[in-house]
C-alpha positions in Angstrom: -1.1 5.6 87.1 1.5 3.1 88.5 4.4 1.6 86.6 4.2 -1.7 86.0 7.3 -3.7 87.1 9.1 -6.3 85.6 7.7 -9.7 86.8 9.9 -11.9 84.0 12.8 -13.9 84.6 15.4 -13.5 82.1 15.9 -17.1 80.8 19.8 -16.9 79.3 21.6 -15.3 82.5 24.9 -14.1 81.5 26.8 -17.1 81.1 29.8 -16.8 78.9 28.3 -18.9 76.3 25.5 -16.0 76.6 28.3 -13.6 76.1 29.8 -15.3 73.6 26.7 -14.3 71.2 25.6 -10.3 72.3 29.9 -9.3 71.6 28.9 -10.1 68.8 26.2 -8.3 67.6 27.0 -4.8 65.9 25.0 -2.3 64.9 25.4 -3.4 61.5 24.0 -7.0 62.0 21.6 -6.2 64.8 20.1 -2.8 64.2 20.7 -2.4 60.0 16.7 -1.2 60.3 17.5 2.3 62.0 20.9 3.4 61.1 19.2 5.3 57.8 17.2 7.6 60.4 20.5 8.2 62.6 21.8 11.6 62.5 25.1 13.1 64.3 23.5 15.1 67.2 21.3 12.4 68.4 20.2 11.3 72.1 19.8 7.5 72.3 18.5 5.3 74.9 19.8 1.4 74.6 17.7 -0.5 76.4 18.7 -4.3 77.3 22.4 -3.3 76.3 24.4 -6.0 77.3 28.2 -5.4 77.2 27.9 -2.6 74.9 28.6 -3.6 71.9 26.1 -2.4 69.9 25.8 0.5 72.6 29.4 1.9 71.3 28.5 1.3 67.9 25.4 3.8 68.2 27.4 6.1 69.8 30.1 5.9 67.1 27.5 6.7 65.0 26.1 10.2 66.7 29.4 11.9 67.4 27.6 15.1 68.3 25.1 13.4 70.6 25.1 10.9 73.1 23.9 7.4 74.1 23.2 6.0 77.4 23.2 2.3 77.8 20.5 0.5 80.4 20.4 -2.8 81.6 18.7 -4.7 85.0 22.2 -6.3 85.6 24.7 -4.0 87.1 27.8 -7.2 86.4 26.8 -6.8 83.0 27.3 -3.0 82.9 31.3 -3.2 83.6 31.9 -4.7 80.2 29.9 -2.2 78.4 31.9 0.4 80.1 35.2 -1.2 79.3 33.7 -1.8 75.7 33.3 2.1 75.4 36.4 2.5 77.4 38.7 0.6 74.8 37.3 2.6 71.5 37.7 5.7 73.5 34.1 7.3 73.4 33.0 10.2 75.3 29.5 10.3 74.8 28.0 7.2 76.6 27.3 6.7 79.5 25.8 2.9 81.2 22.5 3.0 84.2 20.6 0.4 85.9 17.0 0.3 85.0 14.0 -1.5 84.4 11.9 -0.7 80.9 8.8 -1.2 82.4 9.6 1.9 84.7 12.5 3.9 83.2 14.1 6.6 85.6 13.8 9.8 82.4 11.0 12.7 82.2 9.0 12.6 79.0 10.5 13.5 75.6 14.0 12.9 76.5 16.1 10.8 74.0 15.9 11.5 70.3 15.9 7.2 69.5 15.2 4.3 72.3 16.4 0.9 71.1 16.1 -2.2 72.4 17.6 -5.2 70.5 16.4 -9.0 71.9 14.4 -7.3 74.9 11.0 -7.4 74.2 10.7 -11.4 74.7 11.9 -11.6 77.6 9.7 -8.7 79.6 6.7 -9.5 81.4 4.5 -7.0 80.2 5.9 -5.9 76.3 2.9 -3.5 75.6 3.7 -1.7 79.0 7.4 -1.9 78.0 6.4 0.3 74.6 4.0 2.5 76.2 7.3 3.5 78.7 9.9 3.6 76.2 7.5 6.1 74.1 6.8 8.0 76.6 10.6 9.1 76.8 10.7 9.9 73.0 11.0 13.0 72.0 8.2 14.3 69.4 9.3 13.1 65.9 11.4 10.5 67.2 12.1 6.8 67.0 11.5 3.6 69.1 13.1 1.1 67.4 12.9 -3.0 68.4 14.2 -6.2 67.1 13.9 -9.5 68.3 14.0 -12.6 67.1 11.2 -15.7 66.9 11.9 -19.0 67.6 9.0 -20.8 66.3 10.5 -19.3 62.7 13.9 -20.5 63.0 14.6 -23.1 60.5 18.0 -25.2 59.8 18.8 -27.7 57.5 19.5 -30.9 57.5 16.6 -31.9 59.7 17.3 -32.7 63.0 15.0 -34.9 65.6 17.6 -33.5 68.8 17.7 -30.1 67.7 13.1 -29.7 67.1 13.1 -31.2 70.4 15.9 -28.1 72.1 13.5 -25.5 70.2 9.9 -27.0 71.7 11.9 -26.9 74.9 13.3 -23.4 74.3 9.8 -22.0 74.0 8.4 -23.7 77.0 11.1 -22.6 79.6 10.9 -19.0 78.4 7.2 -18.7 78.8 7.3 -20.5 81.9 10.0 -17.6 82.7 7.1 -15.2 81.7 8.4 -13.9 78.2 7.4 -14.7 74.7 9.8 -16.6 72.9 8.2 -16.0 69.5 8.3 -11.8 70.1 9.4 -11.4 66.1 5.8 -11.9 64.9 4.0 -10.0 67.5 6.0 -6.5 67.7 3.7 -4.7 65.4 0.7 -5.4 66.7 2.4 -4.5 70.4 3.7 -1.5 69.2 0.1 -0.8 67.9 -1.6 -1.3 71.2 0.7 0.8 72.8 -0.3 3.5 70.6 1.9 4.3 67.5 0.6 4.8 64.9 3.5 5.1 62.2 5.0 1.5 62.6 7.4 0.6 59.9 7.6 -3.0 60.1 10.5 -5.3 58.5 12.1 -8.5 58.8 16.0 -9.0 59.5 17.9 -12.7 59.7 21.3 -14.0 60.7 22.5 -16.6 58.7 24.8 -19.2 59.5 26.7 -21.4 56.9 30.2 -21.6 56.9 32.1 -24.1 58.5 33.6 -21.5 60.9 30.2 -20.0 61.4 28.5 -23.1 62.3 31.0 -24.2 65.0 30.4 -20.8 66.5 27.0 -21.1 66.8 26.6 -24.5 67.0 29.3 -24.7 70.5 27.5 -21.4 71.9 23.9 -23.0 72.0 25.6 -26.9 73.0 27.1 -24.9 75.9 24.4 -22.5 77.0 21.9 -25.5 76.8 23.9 -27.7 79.6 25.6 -24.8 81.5 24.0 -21.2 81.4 21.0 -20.1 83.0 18.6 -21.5 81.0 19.7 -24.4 81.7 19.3 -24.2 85.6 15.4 -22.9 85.3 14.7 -26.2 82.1 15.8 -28.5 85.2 14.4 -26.9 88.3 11.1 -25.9 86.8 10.6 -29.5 85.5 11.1 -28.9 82.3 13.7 -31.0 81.2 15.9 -33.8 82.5 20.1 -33.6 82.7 20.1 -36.0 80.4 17.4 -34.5 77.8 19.9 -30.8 77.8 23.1 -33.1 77.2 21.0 -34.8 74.4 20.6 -31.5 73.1 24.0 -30.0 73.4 24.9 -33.0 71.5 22.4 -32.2 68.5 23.6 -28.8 68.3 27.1 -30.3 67.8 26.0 -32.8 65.3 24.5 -30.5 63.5 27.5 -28.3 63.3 29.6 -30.7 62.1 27.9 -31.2 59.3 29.1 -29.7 55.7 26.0 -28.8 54.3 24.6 -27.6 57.6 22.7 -24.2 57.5 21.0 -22.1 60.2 18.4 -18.9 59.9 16.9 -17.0 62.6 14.4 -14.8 61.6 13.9 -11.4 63.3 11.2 -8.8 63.8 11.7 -5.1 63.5 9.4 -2.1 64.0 10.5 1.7 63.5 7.9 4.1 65.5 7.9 7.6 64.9 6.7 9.3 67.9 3.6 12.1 66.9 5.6 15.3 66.1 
């Protein structure tokens, strides 16, 4: 049987307000659901990795094992190397690949991860199907991601309901599903685990320092990354309707008693031993 190929576009692109959020993420505050089943000899697959971040963590994490990192974009792949590069690990190593169609025999990595991935692929179910067939017996495929449509900020804001009703609609008109975090289970269960350990995760922002950061990455990713290209040439949204956004994101985090969650989904499959 053919692999399916990926037929999404990914909506962010790899703007540096993009980047601003995935150095971020760690591990700890974007993968806290698997680190209990982590042991030291470990083979991990990172799927969607980014610049490495939570790539170097992992491999921090199984000093007698090894993770590689995967990602479509090759740019993107330099910084995870340099990531690994500056905490001096040996044991990853960063490919080109698609998840739909990944480039490993059967059974070979002990734990595939993929953080904020599954949105953004054309065909999730085939994505799940691929990344367990590369488990080992007795393994783990383990996915987050977040969903939108369960976001939820205080105080209220007209600008920023209309950025998230526009949020959803470019990335489904990109081909993914922006509101993944409800849906992984039953993916995961169509693609045919059957020990599915589902949980919820959130990030949390608050503090004044906290809600400038995430306040001027979104203002800035809305008016000048990616997504903001494919919101104006797919019709989506006027010039003037993103600036009118950026400027609610900024509002709002200016505001002392703001407060920001996102919501996140999380599976743990164990592969049949």
């Amino acid at each position: 049987m053919p692999h399916a190929r990926e037929t999404a576009v990914y909506t962010h692109g790899h703007h540096e307000s993009v980047l601003r959020s995935h150095t971020w993420r760690t591990a700890q505050n974007s993968a806290a659901y698997l680190l209990g089943v982590l042991k030291p000899h470990m083979r991990i697959l990172d799927i969607g990795c980014g610049p490495g971040t939570i790539t170097a963590d992992l491999a921090d994490l199984v000093p007698d094992g090894h993770v590689t990192g995967l990602d479509r974009e090759p740019g993107i792949l330099e910084r995870a190397r340099a990531v690994a590069d500056e905490r001096g690990l040996t044991n990853a190593d960063f490919v080109t690949g698609d998840v739909h169609a990944l480039d490993f025999p059967d059974g070979t990595f002990c734990v595939v991860h993929a953080h904020q991935v599954l949105q953004h692929v054309g065909d999730p179910v085939a994505a799940l199907r691929e990344m367990r067939r590369v488990t080992k017996p007795g393994g783990y495929v383990a996915v987050r991601d977040a969903d939108y449509a369960a976001m939820t900020w205080y105080p209220g804001s007209a600008g920023l309901d209309d950025w998230l009703d526009l949020y959803r609609r470019v990335a489904r008109a990109n081909g993914g599903e922006p509101d993944a975090g409800r849906r992984l289970k039953a993916w995961a269960l169509e693609a045919g685990f059957t020990d599915v350990t589902a949980t919820t995760g959130t990030w949390t922002y608050s503090t004044a320092q906290e809600r400038a950061w995430w306040s001027g990455l979104w203002a800035d990713r809305t008016v000048a990354s990616a997504y903001a290209e494919r919101a104006v040439a797919g019709g989506h949204a006027t010039r003037e309707r993103l600036e009118a956004a950026a400027a609610a994101w900024r509002e709002w985090g200016a505001r002392e008693d703001g407060w920001f969650a996102v919501l996140h989904g999380e599976i743990l499959c164990r592969e049949d031993a």
